[in-house]
C-alpha positions as CSV (number, residue, x, y, z in Angstrom):
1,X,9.1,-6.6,-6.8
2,X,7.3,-8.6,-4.1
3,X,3.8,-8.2,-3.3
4,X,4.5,-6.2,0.4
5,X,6.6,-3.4,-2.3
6,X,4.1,-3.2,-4.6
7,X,2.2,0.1,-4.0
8,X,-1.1,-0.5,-5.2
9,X,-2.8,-2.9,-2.8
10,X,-4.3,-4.5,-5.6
11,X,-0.8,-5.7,-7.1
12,X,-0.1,-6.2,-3.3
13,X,-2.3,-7.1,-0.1
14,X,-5.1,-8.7,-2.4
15,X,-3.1,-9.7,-5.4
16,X,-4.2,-13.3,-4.9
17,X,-7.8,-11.8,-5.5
18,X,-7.1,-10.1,-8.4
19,X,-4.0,-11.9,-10.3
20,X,-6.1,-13.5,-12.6
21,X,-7.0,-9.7,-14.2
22,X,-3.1,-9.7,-15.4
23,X,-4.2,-11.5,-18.5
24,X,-5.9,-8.3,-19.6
25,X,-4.8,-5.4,-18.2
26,X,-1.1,-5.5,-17.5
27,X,1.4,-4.0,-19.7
28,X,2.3,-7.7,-21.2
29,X,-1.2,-8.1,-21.7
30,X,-1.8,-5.0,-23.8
31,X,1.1,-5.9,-25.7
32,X,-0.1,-9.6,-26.4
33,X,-3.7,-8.0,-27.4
34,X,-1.8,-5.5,-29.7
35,X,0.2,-8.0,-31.6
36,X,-2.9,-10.4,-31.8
37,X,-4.8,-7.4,-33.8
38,X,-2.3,-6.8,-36.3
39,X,-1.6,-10.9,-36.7
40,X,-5.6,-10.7,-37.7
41,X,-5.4,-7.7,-39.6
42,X,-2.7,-9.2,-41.8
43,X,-4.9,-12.1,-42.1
44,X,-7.7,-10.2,-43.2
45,X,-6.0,-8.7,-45.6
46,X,-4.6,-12.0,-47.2
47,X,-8.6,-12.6,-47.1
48,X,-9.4,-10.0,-49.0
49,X,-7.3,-10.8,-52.0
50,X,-4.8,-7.8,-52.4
51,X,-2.6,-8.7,-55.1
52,X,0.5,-8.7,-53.1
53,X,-0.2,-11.0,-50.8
54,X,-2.2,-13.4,-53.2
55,X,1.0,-16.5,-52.8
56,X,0.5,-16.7,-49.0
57,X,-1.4,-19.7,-48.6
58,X,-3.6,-20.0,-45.4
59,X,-2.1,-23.4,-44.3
60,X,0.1,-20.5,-42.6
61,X,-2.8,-18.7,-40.3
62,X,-2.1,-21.3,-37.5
63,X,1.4,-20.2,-37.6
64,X,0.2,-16.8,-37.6
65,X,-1.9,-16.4,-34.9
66,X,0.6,-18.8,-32.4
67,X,2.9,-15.5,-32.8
68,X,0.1,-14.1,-30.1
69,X,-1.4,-17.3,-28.7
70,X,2.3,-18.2,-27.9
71,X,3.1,-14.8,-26.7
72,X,5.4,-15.1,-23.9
73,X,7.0,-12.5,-21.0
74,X,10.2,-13.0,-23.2
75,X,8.5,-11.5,-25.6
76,X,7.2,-8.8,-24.2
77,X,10.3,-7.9,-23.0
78,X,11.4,-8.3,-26.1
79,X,8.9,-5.5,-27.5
80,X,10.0,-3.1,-24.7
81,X,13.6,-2.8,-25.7
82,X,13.0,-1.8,-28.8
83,X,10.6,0.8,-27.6
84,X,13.2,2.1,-25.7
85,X,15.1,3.0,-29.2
86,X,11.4,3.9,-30.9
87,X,10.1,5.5,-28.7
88,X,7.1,4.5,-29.8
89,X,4.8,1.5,-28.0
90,X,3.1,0.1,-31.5
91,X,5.5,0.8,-34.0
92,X,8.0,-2.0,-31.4
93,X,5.3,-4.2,-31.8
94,X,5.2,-3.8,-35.5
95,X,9.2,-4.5,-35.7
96,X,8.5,-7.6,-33.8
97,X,6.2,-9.3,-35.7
98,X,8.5,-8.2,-38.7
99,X,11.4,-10.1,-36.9
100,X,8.5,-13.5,-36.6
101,X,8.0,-13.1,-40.0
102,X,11.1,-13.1,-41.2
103,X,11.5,-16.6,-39.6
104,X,8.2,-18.0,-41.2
105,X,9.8,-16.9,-44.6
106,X,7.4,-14.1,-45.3
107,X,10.1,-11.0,-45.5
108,X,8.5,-9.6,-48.6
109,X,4.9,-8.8,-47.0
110,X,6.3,-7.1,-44.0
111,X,5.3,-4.3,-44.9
112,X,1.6,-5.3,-44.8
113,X,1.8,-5.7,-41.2
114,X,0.4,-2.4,-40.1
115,X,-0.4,-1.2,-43.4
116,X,-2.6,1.9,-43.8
117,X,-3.0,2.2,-40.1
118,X,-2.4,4.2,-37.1
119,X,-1.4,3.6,-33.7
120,X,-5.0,4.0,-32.5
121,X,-6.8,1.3,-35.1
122,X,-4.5,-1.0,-32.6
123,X,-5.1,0.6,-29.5
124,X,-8.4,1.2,-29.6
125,X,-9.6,-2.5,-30.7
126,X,-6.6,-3.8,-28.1
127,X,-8.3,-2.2,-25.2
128,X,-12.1,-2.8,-25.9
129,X,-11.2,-5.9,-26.6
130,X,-9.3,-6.7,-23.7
131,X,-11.8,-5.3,-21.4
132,X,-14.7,-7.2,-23.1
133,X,-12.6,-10.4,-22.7
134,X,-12.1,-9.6,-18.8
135,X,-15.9,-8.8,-18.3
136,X,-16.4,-12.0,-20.0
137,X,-14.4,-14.4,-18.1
138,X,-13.7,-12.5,-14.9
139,X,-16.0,-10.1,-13.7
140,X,-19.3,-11.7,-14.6
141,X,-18.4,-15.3,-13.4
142,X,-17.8,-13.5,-10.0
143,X,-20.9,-11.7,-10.1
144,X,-22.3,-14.5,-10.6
145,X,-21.4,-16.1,-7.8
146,X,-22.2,-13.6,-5.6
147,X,-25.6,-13.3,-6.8
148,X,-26.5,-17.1,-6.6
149,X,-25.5,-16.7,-3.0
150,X,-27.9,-13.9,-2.3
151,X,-30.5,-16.4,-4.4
152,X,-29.9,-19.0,-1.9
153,X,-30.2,-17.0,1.2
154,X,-33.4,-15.3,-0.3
155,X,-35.2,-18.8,-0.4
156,X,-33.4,-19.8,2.9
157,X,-34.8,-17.0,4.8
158,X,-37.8,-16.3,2.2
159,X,-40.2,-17.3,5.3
160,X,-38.3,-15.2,7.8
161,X,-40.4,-12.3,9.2
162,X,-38.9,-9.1,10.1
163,X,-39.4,-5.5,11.3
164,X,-38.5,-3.5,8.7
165,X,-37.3,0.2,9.2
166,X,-37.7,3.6,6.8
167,X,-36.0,6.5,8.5
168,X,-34.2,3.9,10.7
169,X,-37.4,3.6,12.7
170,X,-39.9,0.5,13.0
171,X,-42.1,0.2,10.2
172,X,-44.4,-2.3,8.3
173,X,-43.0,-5.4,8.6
174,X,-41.4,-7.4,5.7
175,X,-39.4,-10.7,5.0
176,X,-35.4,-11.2,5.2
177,X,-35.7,-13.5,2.2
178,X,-37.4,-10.8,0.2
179,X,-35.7,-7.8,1.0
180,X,-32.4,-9.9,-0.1
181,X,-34.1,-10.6,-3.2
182,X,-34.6,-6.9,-4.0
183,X,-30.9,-6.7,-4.4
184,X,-31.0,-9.8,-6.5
185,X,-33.2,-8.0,-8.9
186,X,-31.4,-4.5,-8.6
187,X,-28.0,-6.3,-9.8
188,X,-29.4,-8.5,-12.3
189,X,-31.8,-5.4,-14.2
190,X,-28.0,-3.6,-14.1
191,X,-26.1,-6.4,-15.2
192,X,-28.5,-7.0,-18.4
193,X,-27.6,-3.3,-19.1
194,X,-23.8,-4.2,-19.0
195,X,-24.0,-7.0,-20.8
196,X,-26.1,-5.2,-23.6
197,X,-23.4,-2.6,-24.0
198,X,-21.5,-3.0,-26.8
199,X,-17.9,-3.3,-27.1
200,X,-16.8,-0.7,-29.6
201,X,-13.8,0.1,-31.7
202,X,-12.4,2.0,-33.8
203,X,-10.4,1.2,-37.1
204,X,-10.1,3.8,-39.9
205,X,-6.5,5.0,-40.4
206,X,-4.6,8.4,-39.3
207,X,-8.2,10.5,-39.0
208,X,-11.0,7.8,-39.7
209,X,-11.2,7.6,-42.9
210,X,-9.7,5.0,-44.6
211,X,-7.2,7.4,-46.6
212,X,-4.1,5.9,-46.7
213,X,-6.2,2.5,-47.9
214,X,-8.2,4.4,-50.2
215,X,-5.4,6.0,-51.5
216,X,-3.5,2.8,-52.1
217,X,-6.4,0.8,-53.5
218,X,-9.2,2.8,-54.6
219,X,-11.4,0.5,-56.0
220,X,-11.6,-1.2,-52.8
221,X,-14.6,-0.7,-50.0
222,X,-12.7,-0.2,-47.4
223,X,-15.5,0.4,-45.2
224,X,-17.1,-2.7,-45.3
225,X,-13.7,-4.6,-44.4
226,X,-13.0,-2.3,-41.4
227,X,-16.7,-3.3,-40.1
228,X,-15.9,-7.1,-40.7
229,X,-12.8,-7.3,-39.3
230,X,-14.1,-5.1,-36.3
231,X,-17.2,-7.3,-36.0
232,X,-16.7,-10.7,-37.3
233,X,-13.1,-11.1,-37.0
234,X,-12.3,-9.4,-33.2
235,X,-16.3,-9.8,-32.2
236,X,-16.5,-5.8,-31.7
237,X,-18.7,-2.9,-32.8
238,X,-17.1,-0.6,-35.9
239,X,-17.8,2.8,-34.8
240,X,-18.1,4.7,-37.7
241,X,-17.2,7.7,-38.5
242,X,-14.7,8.4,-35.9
243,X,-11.9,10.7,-35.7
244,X,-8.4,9.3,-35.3
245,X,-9.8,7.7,-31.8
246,X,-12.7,5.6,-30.5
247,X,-15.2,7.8,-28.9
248,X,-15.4,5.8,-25.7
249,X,-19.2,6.7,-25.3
250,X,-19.6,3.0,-25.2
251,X,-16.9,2.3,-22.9
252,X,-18.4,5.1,-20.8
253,X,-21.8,3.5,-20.9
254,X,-19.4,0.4,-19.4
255,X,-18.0,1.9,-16.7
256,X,-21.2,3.6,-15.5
257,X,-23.1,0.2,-15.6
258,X,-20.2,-0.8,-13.5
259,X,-20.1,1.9,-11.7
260,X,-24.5,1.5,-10.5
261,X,-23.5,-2.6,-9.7
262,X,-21.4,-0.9,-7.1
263,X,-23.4,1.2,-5.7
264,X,-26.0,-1.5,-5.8
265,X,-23.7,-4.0,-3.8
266,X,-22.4,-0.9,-1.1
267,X,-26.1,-0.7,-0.6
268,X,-26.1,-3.8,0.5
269,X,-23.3,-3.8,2.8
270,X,-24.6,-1.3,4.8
271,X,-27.8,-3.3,5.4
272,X,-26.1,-6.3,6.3
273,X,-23.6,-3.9,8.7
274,X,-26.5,-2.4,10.1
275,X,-28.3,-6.0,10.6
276,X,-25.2,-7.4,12.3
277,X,-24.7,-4.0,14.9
278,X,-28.7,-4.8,15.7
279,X,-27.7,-8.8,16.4
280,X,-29.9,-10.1,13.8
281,X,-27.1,-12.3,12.7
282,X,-24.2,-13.4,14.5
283,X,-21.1,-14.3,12.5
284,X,-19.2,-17.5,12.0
285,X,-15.9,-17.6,13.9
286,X,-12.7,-18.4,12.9
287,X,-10.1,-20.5,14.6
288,X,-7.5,-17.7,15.7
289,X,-9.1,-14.9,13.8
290,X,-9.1,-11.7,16.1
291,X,-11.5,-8.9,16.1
292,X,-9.9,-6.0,18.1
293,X,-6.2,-5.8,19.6
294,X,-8.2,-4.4,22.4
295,X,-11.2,-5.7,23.1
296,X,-11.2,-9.8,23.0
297,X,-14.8,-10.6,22.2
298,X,-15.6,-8.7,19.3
299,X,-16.2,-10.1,16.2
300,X,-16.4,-7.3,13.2
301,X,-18.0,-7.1,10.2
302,X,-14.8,-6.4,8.0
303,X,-15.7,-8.3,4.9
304,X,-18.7,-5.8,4.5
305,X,-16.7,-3.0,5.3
306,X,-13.8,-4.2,2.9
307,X,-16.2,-4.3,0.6
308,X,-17.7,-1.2,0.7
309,X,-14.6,1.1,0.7
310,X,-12.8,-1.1,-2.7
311,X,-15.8,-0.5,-3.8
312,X,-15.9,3.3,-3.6
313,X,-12.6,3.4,-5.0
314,X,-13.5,1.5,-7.8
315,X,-16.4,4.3,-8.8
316,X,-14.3,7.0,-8.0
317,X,-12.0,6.3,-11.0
318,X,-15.1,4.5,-13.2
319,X,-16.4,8.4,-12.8
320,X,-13.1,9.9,-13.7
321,X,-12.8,7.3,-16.9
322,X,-16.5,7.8,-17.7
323,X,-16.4,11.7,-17.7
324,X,-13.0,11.5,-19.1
325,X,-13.0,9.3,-22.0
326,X,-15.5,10.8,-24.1
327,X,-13.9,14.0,-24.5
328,X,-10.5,14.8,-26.7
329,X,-9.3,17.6,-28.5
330,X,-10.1,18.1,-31.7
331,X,-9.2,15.0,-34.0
332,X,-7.2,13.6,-30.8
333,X,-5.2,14.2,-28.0
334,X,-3.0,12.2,-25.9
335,X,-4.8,12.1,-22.6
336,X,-6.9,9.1,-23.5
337,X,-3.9,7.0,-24.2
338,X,-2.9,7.4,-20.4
339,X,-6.2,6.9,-18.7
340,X,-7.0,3.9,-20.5
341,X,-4.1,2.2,-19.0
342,X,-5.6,2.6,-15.5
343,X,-9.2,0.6,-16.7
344,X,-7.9,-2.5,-14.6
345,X,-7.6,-0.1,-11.2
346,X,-11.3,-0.3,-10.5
347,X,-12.3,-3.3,-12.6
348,X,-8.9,-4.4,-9.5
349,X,-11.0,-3.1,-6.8
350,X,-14.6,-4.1,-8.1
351,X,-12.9,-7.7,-7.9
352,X,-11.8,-7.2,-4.7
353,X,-15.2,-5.9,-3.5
354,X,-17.2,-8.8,-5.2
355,X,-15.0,-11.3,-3.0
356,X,-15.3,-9.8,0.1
357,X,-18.8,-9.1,0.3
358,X,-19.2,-12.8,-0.7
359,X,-16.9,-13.9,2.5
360,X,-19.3,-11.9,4.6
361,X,-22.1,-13.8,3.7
362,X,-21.0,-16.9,3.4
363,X,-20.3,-16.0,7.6
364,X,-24.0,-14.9,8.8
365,X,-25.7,-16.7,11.2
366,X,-28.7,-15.9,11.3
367,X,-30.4,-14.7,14.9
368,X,-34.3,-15.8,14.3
369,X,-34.8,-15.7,18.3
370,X,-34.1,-11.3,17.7
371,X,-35.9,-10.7,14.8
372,X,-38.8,-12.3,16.4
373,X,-38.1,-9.9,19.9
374,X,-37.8,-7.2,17.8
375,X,-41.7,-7.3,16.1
376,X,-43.0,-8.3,19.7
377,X,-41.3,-4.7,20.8
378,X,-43.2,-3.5,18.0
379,X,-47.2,-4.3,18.0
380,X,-47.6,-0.8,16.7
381,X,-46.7,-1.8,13.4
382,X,-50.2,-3.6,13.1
383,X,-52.1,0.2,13.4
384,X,-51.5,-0.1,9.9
385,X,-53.2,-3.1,8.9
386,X,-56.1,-2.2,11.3
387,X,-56.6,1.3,10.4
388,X,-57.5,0.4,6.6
389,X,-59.6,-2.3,7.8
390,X,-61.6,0.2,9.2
391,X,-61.2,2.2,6.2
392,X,-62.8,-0.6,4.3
393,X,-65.3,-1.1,6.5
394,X,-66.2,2.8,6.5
395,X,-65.4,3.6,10.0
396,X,-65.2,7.2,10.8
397,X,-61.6,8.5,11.5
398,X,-59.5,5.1,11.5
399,X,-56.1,6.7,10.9
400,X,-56.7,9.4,13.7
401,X,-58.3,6.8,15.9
402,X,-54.5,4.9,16.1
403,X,-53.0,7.6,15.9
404,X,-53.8,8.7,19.1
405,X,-53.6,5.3,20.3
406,X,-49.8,4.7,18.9
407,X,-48.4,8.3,19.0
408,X,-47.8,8.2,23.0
409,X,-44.6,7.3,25.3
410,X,-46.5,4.6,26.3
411,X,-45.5,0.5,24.8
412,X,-48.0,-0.8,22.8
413,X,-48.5,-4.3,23.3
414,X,-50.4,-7.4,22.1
415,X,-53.0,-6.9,25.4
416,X,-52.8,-2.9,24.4
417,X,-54.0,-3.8,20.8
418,X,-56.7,-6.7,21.8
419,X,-58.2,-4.2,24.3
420,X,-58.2,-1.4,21.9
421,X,-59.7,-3.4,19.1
422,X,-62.6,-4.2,22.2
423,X,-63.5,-0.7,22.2
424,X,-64.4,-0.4,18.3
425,X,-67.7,0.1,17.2
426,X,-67.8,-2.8,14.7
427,X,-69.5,-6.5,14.5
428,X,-67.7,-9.5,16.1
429,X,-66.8,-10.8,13.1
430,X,-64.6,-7.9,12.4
431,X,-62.8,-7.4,15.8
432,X,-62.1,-11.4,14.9
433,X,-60.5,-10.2,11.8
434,X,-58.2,-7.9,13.8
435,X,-57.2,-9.9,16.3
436,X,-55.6,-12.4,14.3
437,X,-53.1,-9.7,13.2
438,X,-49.8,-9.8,14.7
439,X,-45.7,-8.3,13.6
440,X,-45.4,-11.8,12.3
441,X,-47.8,-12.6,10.2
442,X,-48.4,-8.5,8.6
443,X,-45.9,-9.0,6.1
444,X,-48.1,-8.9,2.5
445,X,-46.8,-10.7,-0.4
């Protein structure tokens, strides 16, 4: 398959954007992250001194764990035809590594591999695990980036005064630099929340509760190893008790702190859309890059709206996993098992979204000359700042008093303002005051 059959855009048109997310969420990958969980299990168990496996000396954990560190496409490929006799996606994995072993010389402790488990104690420390891995060293190292951008163009423009707009209409003004730096703060308060989520698995046998272990070796806390090999050994939370599948209310928690970051960041391509159709910032052009098949001169903001509608995807399925996830019949039904292995779709698109926004703004131009045309269109702005002067200085009826001055058809203008600041009842010293006021310089702290 080449990229222009793939049918997913993400495995196609953009796969140079997202390739790198192969490493966690492709089928190979899953394998991979399955076999490394039983190679560690196994260890684990050598570590915690069951008779049986008391002669395998840990000079041969490096050997071990290059079963998974090595793991190769051949491999996986490998895993796959057996499923095809099994049936069964784990239990091919477990007849692999019995095949490795036999070639390290350790034939009679096969049977440890898997030992006391069920399908989901791999599955469902594979795929937390994975997705932790892919937060770690994908997602965040691009959100970073995009957010030391917006840092740079919030001190860049920090001194940049402009109208700002509620309701779409003029309005107080403000700075660009600090109305970029409300995103900043908006992402980074959200971000903290995704990065304080926990990771969580579960690992507990057929229905969470150690049975077949206990079983087998009564004496034994089996409880306390599950939470150290969870947590110490695949850096994880233990959920426990569990049925015979993770809960995913972490994983939820995940998706919808993904899910808000997104919103955050389509928030923000909409402003910078809307700046760029007002002409408050022209954008770079690009040798041979056209706009419209039509209409030579335009140059579009497609990066934002790229952006925005990968982005929207990306929370449509972060809903569907996060509604989805949490809930299973019973002690377990199947319907997790085939969602999960959509969780790199939007983390795919979220990707996508974080690059293209980032190529838009690495673009703007800014057009100081407009912003500054814009507050001289707009002295009634200041009727704000003059009618709680007045307030302060006890002046009867300062709202209503610009109000009737503002509220017309008629254009308010510096002269319109001087000359109605003249007609106030109040000492020189405060008409001064006012008339020092101006779009520009109304913009607080």
């Amino acid at each position: 398959m080449t990229a222009l059959q793939a049918i997913s855009p993400i495995d196609g048109r953009y796969h140079s954007k997202t390739k790198k997310l192969a490493n966690y969420f492709s089928e190979e990958a899953l394998i991979k992250y399955r076999v490394k969980v039983e190679i560690e299990y196994f260890i684990a168990l050598i570590k915690h001194d069951l008779p049986q496996l008391k002669n395998i000396d840990s000079n041969i954990f490096n050997q071990l764990r290059a079963i998974y560190q090595d793991f190769s496409t051949d491999d996986a490929l490998a895993v796959k035809e057996t499923e095809k006799v099994t049936n069964h996606d784990v239990k091919a994995v477990e007849y692999f590594i019995k095949e490795k072993f036999d070639a390290l010389g350790l034939d009679e402790s096969k049977e440890f591999i898997h030992f006391g488990l069920t399908s989901q104690d791999i599955n469902n420390t594979a795929v937390p695990l994975s997705l932790k891995e892919a937060l770690e060293e994908v997602y965040y190292p691009e959100i970073q980036n995009l957010i030391d951008k917006l840092k740079e163009l919030a001190e860049n423009w920090k001194d940049i005064p402009m109208l700002a707009r509620t309701h779409g209409q003029p309005a107080s003004p403000t700075r660009l630099g600090k109305e970029i730096e409300v995103f900043v703060v908006r992402i980074e308060e959200q971000l903290q929340i995704l990065k304080n989520t926990p990771a969580a698995a579960k690992f507990g046998g057929a229905t969470g509760n150690f049975n077949a272990h206990k079983v087998a070796y009564p004496d034994r806390d089996w409880k306390a190893f599950g939470t150290t090999f969870v947590e110490k050994d695949l850096g994880l939370k233990h959920s426990f008790p569990t049925t015979q599948i993770e809960h995913y209310d972490y994983m939820a928690a995940c998706f919808d702190a993904l899910k808000r970051i997104n919103t955050i960041l389509i928030d923000l391509n909409r402003d910078f859309w809307s700046y760029i159709s007002i002409d408050y910032f022209k954008q770079k052009i690009k040798e041979g890059e056209i706009g419209s098949s039509a209409m030579p001169h335009k140059v579009n903001p497609i990066d934002f709206e790229n952006s925005e509608g990968n982005l929207g995807i990306a929370n449509a399925i972060f809903e569907h996993l996060s509604a989805k996830l949490p809930i299973s019949r019973l002690q377990r039904d199947l319907t997790d098992s085939t969602v999960l292995r959509n969780i790199g779709v939007p983390i795919g698109h979220t990707i996508i979204g974080l690059t293209s926004t980032l190529k838009g703004l690495n673009k703007l131009l800014l057009n100081e000359s407009k912003l500054h045309q814009d507050l001289e269109d707009n002295w009634a702005v200041v009727a704000e700042a003059i009618q709680t002067i007045l307030r302060r200085e006890g002046y009867p009826k300062p709202y209503e008093a610009l109000k009737g001055l503002t509220r017309t058809n008629e254009k308010i203008t510096a002269v319109s303002i001087a000359d109605f600041i003249e007609t106030l009842d109040v000492n020189e010293d405060i008409k001064k005051e006012l008339k020092v006021i101006t779009p520009q310089n109304y913009t607080g702290i």
